[in-house]
C-alpha positions in Angstrom: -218.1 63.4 143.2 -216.4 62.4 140.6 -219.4 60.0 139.3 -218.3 58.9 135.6 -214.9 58.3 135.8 -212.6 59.2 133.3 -213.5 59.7 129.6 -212.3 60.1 126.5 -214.9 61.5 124.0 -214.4 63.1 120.9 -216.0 65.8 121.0 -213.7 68.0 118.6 -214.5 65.4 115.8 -218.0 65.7 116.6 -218.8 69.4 116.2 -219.5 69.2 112.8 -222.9 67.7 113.8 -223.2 70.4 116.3 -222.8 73.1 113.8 -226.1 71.5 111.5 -228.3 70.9 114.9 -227.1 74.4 116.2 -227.6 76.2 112.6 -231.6 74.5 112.3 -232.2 76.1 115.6 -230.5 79.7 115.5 -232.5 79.8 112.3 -236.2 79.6 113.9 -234.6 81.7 117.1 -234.1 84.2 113.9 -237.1 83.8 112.6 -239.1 83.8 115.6 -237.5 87.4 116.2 -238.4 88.7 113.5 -242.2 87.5 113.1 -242.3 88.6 116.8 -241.2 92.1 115.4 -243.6 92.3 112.8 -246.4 91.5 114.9 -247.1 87.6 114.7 -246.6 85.9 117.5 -247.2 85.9 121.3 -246.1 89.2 123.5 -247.0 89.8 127.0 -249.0 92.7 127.8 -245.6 94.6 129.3 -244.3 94.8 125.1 -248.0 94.7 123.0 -250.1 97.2 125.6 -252.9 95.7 127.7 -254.8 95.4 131.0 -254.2 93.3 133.8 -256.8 92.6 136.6 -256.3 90.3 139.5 -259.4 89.3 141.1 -260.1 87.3 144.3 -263.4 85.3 145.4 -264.4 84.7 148.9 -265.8 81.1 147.6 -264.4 78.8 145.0 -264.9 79.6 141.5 -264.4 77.5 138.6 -262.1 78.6 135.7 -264.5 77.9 133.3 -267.2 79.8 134.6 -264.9 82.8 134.6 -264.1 82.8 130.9 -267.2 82.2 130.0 -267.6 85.7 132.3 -265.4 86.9 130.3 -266.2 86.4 127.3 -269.6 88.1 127.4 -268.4 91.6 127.7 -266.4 91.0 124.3 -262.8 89.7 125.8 -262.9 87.0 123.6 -258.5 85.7 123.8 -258.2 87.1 127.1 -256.0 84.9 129.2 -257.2 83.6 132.5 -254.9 82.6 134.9 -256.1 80.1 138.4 -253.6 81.7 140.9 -255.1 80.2 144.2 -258.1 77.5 144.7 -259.0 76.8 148.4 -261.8 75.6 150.7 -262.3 79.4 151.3 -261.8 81.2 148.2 -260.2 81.9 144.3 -257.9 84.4 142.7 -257.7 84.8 139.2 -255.4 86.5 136.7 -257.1 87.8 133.4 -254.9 89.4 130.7 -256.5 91.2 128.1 -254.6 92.6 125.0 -254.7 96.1 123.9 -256.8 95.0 120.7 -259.1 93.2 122.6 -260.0 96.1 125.3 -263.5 97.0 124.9 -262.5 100.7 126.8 -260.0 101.9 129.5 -262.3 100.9 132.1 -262.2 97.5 131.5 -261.6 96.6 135.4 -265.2 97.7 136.0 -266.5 95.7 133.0 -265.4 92.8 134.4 -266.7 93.2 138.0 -270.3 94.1 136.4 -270.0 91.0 133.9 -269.7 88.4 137.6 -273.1 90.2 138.7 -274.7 87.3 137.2 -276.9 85.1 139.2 -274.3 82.1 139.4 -272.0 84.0 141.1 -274.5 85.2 143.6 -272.8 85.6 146.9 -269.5 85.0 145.3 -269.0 88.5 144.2 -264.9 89.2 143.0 -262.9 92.4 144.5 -260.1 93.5 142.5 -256.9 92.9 144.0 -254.9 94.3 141.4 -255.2 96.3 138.0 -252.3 97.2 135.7 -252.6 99.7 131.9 -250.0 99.6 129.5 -250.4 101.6 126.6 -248.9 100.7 122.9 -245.9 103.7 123.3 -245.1 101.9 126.9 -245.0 98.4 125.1 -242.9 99.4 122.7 -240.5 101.3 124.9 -240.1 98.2 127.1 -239.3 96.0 124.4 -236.7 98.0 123.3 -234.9 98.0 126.7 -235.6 94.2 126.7 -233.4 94.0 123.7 -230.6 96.3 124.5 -230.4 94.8 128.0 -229.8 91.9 126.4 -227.0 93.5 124.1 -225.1 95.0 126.7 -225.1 92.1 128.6 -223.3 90.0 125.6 -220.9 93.3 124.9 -219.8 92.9 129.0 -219.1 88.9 128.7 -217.1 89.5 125.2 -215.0 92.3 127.5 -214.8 90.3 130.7 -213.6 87.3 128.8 -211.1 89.0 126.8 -209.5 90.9 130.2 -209.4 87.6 131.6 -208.0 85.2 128.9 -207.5 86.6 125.1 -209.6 88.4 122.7 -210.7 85.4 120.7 -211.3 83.7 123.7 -214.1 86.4 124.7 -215.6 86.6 121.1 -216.2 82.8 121.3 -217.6 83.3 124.6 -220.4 86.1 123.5 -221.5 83.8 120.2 -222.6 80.9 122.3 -224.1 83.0 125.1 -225.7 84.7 122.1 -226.1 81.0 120.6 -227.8 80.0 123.9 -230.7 83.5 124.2 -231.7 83.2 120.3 -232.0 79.1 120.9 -234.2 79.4 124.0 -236.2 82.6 122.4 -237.2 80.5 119.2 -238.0 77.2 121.2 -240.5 79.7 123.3 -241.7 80.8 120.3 -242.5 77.1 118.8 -244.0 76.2 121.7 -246.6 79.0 121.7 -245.4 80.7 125.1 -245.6 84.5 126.0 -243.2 86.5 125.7 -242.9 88.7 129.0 -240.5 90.3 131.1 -239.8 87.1 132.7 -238.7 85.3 129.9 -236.5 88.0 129.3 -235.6 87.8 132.8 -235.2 84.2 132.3 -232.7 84.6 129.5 -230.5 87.1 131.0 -230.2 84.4 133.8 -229.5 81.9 130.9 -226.3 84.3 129.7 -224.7 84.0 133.5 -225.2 80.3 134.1 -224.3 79.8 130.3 -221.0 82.0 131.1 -219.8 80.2 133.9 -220.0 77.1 132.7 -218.1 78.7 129.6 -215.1 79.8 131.7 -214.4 76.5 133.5 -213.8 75.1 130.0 -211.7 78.3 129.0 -210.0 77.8 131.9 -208.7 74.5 131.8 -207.6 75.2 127.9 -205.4 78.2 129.4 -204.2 75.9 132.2 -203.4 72.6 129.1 -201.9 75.1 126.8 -198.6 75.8 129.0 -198.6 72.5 130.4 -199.2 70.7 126.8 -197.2 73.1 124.7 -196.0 70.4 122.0 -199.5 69.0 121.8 -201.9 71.0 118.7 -205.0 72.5 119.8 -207.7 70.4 119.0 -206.0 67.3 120.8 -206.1 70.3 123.9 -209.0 71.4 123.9 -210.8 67.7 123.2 -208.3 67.1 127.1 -209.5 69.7 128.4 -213.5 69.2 128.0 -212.8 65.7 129.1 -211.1 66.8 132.2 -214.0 69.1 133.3 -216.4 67.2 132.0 -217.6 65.6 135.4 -218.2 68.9 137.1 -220.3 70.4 134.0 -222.4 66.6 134.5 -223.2 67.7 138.2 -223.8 71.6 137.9 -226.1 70.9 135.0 -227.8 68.0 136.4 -228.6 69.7 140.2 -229.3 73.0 138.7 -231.4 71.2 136.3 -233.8 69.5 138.8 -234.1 72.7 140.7 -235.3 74.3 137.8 -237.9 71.6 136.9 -239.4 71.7 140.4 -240.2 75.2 139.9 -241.2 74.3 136.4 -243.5 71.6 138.3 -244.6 72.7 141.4 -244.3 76.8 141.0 -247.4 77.7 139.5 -248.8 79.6 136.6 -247.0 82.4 137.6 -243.4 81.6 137.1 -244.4 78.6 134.9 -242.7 80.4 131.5 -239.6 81.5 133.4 -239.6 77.7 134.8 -239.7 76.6 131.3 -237.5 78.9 129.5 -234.3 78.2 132.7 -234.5 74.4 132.2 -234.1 74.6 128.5 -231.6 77.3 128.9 -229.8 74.8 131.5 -229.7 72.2 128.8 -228.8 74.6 126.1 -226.3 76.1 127.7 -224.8 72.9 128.5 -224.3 72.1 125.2 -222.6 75.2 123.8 -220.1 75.3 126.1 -219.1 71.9 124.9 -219.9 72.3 121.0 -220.0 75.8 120.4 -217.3 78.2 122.5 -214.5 75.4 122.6 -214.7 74.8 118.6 -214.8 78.0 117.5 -210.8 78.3 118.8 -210.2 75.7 116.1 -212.1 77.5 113.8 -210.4 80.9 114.1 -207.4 78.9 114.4 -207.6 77.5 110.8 -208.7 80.6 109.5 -205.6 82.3 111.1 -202.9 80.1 111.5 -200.2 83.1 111.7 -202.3 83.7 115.3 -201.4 81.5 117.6 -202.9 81.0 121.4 -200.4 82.1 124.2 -199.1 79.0 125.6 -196.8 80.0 128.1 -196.5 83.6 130.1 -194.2 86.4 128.7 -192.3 86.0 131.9 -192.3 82.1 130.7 -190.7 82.9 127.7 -187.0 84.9 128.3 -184.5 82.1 128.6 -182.9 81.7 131.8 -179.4 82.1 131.8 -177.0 79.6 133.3 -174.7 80.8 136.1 -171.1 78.7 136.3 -171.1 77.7 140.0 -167.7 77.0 141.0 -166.2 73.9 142.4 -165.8 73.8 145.7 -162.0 73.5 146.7 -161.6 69.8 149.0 -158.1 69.5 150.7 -156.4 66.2 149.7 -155.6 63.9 152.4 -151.7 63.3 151.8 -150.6 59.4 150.7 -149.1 57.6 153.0 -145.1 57.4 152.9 -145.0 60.4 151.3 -142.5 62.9 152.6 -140.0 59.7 153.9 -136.7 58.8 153.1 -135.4 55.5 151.6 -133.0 53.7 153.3 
């Protein structure tokens, strides 16, 4: 599988382009937070407070005819969602805000506001109807935010068990690198914020992990074998080496991703979206993020150096004399005789 050969890229000499593209985007990832925090921007229902009602039509309906539906009971922005359209029926999903609920009951509001002549005989029955109040919101997007904390606090522990310290520090800023990048291109694109985009970037931290520790792992395995060699010529062998097997897991996982992105639906359409840009993401800062920061912490503490070799490596092995094994001479000839 190995499908591009061998290569020698530059990558180490490269990253200081990575630093300017990666810096412009943790900045609107930043800023997306915060505007997000302070009310301006898109939040699901689960994080703002809300209704949802799912409702199904024994005929086909069309989309438009249901905002418009809508609309007259003074939902203006609610969201409405074309789950299912077949020969025998419709389901719909309508999300309304907590700002824009005309009263609790707003399940009933919506029923009474399809009584309308064109939808005569085509009456909807709700198959689903969900209430989240402000204190609920705001309880779940806390959790949302610490889940995503602890999970970076695990990875910066798990990578420095399994390597060194620094190792798992680089490891947490690009997964954190990777989350904040994904959250701010949601943002710009005008998606929802929901549990599944959470769910969607806590998936991005494990892939973005793995594909982190095949990297580390080679630079542990070139640092014993390479000793002589400085780091950056290391670590630029080492990406190279794995380079082919990042090119495949990224590029399968990638198209699986995009079919879901294509062909799942609505539903799963955000958590579609925000996994294939994670994929590529993550990609990226496993190359130009985790590796370089070594160098970085490197130059700004030259006294630490990376373990190259195992302490068991490093006691010097003493030399035993072996002694000569005794031979018995053969005895010359004529030796031993008498002269005439």
């Amino acid at each position: 599988m190995d499908i591009i050969g061998v290569t020698k890229i530059d990558f180490v000499g490269k990253r200081r382009y990575a630093y300017f593209v990666s810096g412009v985007l943790l900045a609107l990832g930043i800023a997306a937070f915060i505007l997000l925090l302070i009310g301006k921007g898109r939040l699901g229902i689960e994080f703002s407070g809300g209704t949802l009602v799912e409702l199904s039509f024994k005929k086909p309906v069309d989309i438009g005819k249901v905002r418009n539906a809508v609309r007259r009971i003074g939902v203006s922005e609610a969201e409405v969602q074309q789950l299912h359209q077949a020969g025998e029926g419709s389901r719909f999903l309508i999300r309304a805000k907590r700002s824009e609920t005309v009263e609790q009951e707003l399940a009933r509001k919506i029923v009474e506001a399809f009584k309308d002549p064109e939808f005569s005989g085509s009456e909807p029955i709700v198959e689903r109807q969900e209430e989240v109040g402000p204190s609920i919101g705001r309880a779940l997007r806390g959790k949302a935010i610490w889940a995503v904390v602890a999970a970076l606090i695990a990875i910066m522990i798990y990578i420095a068990i399994r390597f060194e310290f620094r190792f798992g520090v680089a490891a947490a800023i690009a997964t954190l690198h990777d989350v904040v990048v994904v959250f701010g291109l949601m943002w710009l694109l005008g998606r929802e914020i929901t549990l599944l985009v959470v769910s969607a970037l806590l998936t991005l931290a494990g892939y973005s992990l793995t594909d982190t520790v095949v990297v580390f792992d080679r630079i542990k395995e070139n640092l014993r074998a390479r000793r002589k060699e400085p780091l950056p010529t290391i670590i630029n062998a080492s990406i190279n080496e794995v380079l082919h097997r990042t090119v495949i897991t990224a590029t399968t996982t990638f198209l699986a991703s995009a079919s879901l992105l294509a062909f799942g639906g609505p539903v799963i359409r955000d958590f579609s979206l925000a996994l294939s840009m994670g994929i590529v993401v993550g990609t990226y800062s496993s190359i130009f993020v985790a590796s370089p920061i070594l160098i970085e912490w490197q130059a700004i503490s030259p006294k630490e150096e990376l373990v190259r070799v195992k302490p068991e490596e490093e006691k010097p092995v003493e030399k035993k004399e072996v002694p000569k094994p005794v031979t018995a001479q053969r005895p010359r000839k004529g030796k031993g005789k008498k002269r005439k």
